[in-house]
C-alpha positions in Angstrom: 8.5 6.6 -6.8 6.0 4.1 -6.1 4.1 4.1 -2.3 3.3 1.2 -0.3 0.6 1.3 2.1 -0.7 -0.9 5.0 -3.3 -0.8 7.0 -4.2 -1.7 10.8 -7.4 -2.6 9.9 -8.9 -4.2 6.7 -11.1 -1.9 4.7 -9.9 1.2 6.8 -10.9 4.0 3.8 -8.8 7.1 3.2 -8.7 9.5 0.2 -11.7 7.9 -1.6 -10.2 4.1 -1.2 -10.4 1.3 1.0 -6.8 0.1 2.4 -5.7 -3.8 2.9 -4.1 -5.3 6.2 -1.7 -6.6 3.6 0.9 -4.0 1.9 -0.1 -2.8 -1.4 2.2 -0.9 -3.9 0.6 2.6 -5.9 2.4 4.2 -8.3 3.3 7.6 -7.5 1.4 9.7 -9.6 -2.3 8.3 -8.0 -1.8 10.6 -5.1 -1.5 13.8 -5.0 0.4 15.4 -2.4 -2.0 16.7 -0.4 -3.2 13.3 -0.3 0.2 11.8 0.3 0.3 14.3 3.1 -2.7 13.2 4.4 -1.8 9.0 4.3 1.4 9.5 5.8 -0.1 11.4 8.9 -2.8 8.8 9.5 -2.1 6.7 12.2 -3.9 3.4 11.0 -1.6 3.4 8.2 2.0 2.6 7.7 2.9 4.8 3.9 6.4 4.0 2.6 7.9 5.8 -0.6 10.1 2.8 -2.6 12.4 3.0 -4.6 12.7 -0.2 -6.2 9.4 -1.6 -7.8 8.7 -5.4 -7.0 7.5 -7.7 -9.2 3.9 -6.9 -10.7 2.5 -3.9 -12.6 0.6 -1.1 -10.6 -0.7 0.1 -14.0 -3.1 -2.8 -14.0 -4.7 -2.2 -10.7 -7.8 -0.6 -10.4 -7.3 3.0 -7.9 -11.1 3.7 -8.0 -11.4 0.3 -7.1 -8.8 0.7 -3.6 -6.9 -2.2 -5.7 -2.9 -1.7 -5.8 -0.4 -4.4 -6.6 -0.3 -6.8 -3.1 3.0 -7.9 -1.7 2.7 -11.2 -0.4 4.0 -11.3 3.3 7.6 -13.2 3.8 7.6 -16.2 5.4 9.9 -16.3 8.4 12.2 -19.0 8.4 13.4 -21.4 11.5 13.1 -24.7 13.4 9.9 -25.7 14.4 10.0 -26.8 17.9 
């Protein structure tokens, strides 16, 4: 399944690449577990394992480049005052 990772700070690098502020999608084979491992216990990152992939193709990003497939944030919705 593909991963999704975020990062507290832009350009915050681990396993080789550098990680966004804004969420970007892997697909599940460019980690290896160990690495996995190691993501998901770093506290400046947020890792999620999806199940569903959005639109976009994380075959045409570039890993050696840190470059994944962004999610564009949601816009939240309401009355503006």
């Amino acid at each position: 399944m593909p991963i999704a990772i975020k990062s507290k700070r832009e350009g915050f690098r681990r396993c080789g690449i550098p990680h966004s502020i804004e969420e970007r999608i892997y697909p599940d084979e460019r980690f290896t577990p160990e690495e996995l491992t190691r993501l998901q216990n770093e506290p400046m990152l947020t890792v999620r394992i999806i199940k569903e992939m959005p639109a976009g193709d994380p075959e045409q990003a570039n890993p050696e480049q840190g470059e994944g497939v962004s999610v564009p944030q949601q816009k939240r919705g309401g009355k503006k005052r």
